[in-house]
NUKOL-599068 format. One record per residue: y, z, x negated of N, C-alpha, C in turn. Coordinates in pm, whole numbers, padded with zeros to 5 digits, always signed. Layout:
BEGIN
YZXYZXYZX;...
//
This chain:
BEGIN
-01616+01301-00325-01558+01212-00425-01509+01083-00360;-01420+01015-00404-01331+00885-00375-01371+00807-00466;-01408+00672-00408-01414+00595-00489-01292+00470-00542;-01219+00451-00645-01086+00398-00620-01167+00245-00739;-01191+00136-00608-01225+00003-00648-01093-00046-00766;-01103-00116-00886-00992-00196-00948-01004-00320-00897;-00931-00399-00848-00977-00520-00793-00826-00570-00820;-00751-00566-00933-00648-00684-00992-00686-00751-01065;-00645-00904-01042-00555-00943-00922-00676-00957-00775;-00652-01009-00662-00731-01055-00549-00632-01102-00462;-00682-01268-00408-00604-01328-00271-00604-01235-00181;-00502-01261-00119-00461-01174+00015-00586-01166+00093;-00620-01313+00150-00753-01358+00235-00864-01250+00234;-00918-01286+00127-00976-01210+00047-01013-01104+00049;-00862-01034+00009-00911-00859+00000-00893-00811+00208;-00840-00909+00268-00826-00860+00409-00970-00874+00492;-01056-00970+00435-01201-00990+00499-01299-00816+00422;-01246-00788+00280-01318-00705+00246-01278-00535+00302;-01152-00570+00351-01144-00393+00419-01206-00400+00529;-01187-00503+00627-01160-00538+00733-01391-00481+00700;-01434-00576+00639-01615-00501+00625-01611-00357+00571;-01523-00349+00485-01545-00180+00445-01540-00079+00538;-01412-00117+00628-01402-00001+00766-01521-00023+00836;-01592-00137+00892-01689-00121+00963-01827-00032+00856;-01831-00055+00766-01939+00018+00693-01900+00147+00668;-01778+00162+00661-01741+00324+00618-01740+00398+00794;-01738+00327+00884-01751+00432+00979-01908+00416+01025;-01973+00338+00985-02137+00373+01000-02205+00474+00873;-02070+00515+00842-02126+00611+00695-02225+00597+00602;-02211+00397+00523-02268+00359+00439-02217+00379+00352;-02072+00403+00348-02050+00407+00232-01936+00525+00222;-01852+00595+00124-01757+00749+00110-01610+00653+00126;-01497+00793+00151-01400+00709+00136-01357+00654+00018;-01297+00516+00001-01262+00433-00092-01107+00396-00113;-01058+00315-00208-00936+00308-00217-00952+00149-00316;-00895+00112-00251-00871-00062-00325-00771-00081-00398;-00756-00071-00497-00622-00085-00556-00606-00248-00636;-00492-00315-00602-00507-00481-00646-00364-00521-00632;-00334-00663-00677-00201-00704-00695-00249-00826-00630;-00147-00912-00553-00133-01073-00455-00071-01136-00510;-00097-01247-00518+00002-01374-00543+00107-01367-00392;+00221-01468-00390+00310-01436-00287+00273-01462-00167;+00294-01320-00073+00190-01323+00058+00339-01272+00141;+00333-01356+00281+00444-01245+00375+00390-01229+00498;+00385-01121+00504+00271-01047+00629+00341-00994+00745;+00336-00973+00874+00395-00945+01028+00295-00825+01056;+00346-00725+01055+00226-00579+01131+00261-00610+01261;+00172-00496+01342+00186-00505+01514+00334-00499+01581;+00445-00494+01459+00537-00442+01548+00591-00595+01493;+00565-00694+01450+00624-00818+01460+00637-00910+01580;+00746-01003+01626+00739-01041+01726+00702-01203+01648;+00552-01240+01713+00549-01363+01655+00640-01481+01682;+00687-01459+01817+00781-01544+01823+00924-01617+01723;+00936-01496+01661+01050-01479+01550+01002-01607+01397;+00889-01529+01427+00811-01638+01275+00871-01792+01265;+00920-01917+01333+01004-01988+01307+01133-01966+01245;+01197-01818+01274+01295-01816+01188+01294-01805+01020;+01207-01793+00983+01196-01783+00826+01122-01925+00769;+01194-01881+00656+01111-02035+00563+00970-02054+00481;+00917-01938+00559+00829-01895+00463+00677-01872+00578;+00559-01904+00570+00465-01878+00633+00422-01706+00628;+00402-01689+00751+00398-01497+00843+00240-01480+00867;+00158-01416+00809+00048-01398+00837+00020-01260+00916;-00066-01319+01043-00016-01118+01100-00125-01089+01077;-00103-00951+01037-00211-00810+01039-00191-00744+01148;-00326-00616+01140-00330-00463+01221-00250-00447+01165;-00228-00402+01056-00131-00273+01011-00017-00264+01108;+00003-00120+01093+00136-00089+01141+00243-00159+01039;+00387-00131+01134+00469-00194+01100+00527-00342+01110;+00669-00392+01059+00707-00503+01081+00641-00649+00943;+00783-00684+00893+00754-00769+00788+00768-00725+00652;+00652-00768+00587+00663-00665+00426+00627-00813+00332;+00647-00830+00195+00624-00896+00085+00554-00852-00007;+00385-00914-00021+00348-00886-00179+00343-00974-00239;+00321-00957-00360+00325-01077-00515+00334-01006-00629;+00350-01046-00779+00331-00990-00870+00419-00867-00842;+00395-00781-00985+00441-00668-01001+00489-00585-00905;+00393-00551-00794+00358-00455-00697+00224-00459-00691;+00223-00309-00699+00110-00221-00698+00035-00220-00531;-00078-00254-00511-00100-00239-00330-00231-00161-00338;-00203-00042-00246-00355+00020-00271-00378+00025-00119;-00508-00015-00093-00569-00013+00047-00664+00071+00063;-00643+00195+00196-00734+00344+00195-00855+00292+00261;-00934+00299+00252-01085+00326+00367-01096+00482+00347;-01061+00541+00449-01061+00661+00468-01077+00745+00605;-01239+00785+00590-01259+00831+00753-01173+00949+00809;-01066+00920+00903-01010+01011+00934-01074+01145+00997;-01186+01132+01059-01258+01263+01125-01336+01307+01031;-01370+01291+00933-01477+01296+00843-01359+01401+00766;-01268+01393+00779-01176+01508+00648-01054+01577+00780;-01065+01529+00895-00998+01633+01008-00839+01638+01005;-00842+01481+00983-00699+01455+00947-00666+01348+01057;-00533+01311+01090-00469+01192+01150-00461+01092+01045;-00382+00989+01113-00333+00888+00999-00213+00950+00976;-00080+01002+01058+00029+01056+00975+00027+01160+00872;-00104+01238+00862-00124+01346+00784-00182+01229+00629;-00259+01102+00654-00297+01056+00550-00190+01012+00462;-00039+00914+00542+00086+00900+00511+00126+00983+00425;+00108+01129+00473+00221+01203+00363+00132+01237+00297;-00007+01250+00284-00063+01316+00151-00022+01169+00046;-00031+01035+00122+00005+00956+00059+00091+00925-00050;+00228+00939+00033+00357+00951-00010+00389+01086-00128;+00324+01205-00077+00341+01305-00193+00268+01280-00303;+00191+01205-00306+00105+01162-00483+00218+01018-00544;+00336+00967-00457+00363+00895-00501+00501+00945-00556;+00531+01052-00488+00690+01082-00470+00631+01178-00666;+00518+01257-00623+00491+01341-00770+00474+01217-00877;+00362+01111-00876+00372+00986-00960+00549+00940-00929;+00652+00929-00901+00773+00925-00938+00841+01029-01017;+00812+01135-01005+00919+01230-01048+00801+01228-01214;+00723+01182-01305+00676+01148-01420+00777+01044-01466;+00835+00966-01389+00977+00871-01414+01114+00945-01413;+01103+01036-01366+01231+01065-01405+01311+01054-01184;+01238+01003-01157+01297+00963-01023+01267+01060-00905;+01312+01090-00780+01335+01176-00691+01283+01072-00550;+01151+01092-00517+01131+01001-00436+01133+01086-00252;+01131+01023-00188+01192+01095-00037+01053+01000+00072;+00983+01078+00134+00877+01020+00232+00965+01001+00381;+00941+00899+00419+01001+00901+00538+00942+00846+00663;+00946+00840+00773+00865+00773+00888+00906+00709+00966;+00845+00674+01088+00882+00585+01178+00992+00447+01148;+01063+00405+01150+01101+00315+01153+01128+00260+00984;+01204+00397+00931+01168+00374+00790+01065+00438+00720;+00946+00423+00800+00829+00494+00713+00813+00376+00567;+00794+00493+00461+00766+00451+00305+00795+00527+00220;+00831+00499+00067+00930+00623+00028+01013+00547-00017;+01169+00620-00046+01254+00617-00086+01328+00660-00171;+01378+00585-00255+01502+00683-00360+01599+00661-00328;+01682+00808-00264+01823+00762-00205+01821+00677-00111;+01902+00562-00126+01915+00495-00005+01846+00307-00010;+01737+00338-00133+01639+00226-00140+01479+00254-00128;+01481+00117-00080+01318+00117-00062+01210+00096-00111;+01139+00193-00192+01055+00121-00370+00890+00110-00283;+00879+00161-00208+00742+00147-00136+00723+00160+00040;+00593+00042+00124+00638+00029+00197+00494+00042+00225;+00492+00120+00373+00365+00105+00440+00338+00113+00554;+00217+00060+00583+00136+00044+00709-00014-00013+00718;-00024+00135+00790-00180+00158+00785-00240+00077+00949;-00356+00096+00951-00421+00050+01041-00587+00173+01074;-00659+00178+01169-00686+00241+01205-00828+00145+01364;-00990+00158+01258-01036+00113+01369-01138+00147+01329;-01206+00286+01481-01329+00349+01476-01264+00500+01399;-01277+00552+01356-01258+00697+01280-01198+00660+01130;-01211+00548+01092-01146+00476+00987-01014+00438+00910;-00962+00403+00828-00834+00340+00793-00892+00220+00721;-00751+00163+00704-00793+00068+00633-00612-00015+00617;-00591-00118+00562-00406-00194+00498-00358-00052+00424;-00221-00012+00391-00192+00116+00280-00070+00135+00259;-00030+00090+00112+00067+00086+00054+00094+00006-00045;+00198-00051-00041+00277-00138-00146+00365-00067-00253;+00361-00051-00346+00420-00015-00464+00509-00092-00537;+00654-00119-00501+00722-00215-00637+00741-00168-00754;+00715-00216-00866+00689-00146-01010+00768-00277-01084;+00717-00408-01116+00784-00496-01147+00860-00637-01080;+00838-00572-00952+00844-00692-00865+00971-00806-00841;+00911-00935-00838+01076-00988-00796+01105-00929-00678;+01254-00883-00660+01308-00855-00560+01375-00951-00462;+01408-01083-00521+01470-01149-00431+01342-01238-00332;+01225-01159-00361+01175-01280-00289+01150-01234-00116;+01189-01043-00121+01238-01002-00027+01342-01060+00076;+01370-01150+00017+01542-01228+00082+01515-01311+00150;+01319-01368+00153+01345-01475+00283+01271-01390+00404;+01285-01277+00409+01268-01226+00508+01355-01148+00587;+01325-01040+00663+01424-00901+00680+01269-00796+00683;+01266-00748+00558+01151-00666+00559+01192-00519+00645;+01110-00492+00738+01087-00371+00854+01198-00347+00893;+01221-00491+00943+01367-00489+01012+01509-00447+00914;+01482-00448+00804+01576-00383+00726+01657-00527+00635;+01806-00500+00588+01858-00566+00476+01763-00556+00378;+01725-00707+00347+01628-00722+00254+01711-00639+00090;+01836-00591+00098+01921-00552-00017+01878-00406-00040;+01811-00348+00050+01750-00203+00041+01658-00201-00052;+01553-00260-00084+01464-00248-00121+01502-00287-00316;+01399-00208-00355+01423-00156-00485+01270-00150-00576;+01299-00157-00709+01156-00187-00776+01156-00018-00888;+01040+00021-00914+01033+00121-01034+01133+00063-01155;+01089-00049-01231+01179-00118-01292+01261-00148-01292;+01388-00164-01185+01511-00167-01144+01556-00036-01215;+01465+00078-01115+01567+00241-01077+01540+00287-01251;+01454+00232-01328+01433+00328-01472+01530+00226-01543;+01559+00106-01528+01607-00012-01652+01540-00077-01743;+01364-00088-01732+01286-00115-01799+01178-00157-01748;+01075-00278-01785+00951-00288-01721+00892-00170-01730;+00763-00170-01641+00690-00064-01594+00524-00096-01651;+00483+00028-01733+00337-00036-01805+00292-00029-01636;+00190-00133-01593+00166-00099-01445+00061-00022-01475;-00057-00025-01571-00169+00029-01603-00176+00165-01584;-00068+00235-01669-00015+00347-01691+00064+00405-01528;+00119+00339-01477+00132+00381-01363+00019+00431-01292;-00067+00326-01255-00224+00366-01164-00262+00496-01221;-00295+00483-01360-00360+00634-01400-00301+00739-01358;-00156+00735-01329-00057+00834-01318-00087+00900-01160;-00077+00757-01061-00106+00775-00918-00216+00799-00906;-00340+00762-00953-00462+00838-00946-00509+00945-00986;-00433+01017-01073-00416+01127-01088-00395+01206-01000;-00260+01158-00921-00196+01262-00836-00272+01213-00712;-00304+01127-00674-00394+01122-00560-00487+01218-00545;-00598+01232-00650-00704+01333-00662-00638+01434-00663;-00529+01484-00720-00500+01672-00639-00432+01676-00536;-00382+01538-00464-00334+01582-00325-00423+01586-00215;-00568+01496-00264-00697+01507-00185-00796+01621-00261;-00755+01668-00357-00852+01788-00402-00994+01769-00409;-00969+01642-00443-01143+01630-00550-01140+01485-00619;-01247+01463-00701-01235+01370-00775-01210+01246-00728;-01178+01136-00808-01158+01006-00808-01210+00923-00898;-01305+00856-00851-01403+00754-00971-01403+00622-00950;-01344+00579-01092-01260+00436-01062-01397+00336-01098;-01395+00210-01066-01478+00118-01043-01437-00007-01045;-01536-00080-01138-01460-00195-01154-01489-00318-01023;-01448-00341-00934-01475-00444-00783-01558-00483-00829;-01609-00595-00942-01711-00643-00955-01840-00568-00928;-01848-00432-00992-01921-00372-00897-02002-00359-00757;-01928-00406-00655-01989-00398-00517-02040-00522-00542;-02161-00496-00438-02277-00622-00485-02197-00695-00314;-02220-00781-00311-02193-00913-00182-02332-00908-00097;
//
């Protein structure tokens, strides 16, 4: 069984000190794999493939992570779910976790009406067509995971614009709410993706409210 924490909203800070302890406890096998699911106030983050040097060029403060990848944006109305997920413990890589990833999201898309496309390396995330509605990068320390995926559902899009997210025209990128013409219940989304999560991992998912974990 998976345990999928609710923890909206949570500071960036915050939820990065609590994976950052979950991976170390999930690879001493205190605890099963987990899934954090939460929303940020406006955060702009640099993965390993950022050159810190660059960070003067933007107007905006660059906080670097592990995660893979370049520069990504969270803030309201995006969905961010973060895996703790022992990779040897289920005999998987991290690119095999990616696409089981991406296929619970691309199936949670096509409940919209939308045609979503998994893709890798440089444009690893998924895609509709030739935009970018979700963006990721994982990280990986001890037999562990841990950073995820970003989900845009209601998100401002222009706030993509003071960056160049993963090296890309910040004009790529695209929200659920854009591609349908309508806000997005986000609630109703999660249930949707947690749904499809649990049959692309083939067993249950038991949601939890964060307050839950004792400190």
């Amino acid at each position: 069984m998976i345990t999928l924490l609710n923890c909206i909203p949570m500071d960036y800070g915050k939820c990065l000190i609590m994976q950052r302890e979950m991976n170390e406890i999930r690879n001493e096998g205190r605890i099963g794999d987990t899934i954090i699911v939460t929303e940020h106030n406006d955060t702009y983050t640099g993965g390993i493939h950022f050159n810190g040097e660059n960070a003067g060029n933007y107007s905006v403060s660059i906080l670097r992570v592990e995660r893979g990848g370049n520069l990504t944006y969270h803030g309201k109305g995006q969905l961010v779910l973060y895996f703790i997920i022992n990779l040897k413990d289920r005999g998987i890589n991290v690119k095999n976790l990616i696409e089981k990833v991406q296929t619970a999201l691309n199936e949670t898309l096509l409940t919209y009406g939308l045609k979503g496309e998994g893709r890798m390396y440089k444009e690893t995330g998924v895609w509709v067509e030739n935009r970018k509605i979700c963006s990721i990068g994982f990280a990986v320390k001890g037999f562990s995971t841990f950073h995820g995926i970003a989900v845009n559902l209601n998100t401002d899009l222009s706030k993509f614009f003071n960056i160049s997210p993963c090296d890309l025209d910040p004009g790529v990128m695209t929200s659920l709410a854009k591609e349908i013409g309508h806000p997005v219940d986000e609630r109703e989304f999660l249930e949707r993706m947690t749904q499809n999560l649990s049959r692309v991992f083939g067993e249950e998912i038991q949601v939890r409210d964060c307050k839950s974990i004792k400190n």
